[in-house]
N, C-alpha and C positions, 0 to 999 in steps of 0.2 A: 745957117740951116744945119750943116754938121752938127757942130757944136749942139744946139738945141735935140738932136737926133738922136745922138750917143747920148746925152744924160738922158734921156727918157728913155732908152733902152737899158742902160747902165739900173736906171730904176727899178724899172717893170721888173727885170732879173735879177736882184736882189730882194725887193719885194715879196716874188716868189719862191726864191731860198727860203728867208724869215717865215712864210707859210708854209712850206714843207716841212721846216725844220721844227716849228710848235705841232703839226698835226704830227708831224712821227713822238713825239717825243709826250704827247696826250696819248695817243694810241699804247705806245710802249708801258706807258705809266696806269694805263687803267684798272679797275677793277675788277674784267671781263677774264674768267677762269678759261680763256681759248687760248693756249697755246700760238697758233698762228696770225690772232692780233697783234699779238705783242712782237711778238719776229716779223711784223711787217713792220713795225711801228720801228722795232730796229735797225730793219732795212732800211725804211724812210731816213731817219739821222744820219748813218752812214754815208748814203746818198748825198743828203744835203752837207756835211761835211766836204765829203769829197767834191760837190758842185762850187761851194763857196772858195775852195784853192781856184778853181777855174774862173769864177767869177773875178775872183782876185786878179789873175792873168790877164783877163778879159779887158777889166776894166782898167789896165796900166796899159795896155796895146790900147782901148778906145782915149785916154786920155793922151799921149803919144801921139793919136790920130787928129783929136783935136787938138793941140798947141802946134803940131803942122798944118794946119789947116787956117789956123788963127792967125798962122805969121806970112802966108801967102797974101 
């Protein structure tokens, strides 16, 4: 049940990195003369960079959790 838990969350949350990180990076890239789309759209990247290092952490403490978990 762990096991099954964490990758499905491990999922969903990388998932939605990968969708944050195209919608910033569409947004940034467009051809819309607004100033303030594109610096969101560079916010967005940033963000998702910086979420994916966590993600990374994230998902080495969930994996951790389940190979304890598996050897009880």
């Amino acid at each position: 049940m762990i096991s099954d838990l964490t990758t499905r969350i491990v999922m969903a949350a990388w998932a939605l990195f990968m969708l944050s990180w195209a919608l910033g990076w569409l947004l940034k890239g467009s051809p819309v003369p607004i100033y303030r789309v594109k610096r969101f759209g560079q916010d967005m990247v940033e963000d998702a960079i910086l979420g994916a290092f966590w993600l990374a952490v994230g998902t080495s403490i969930f994996a951790l959790i389940k190979y304890l978990a598996a050897s009880v």
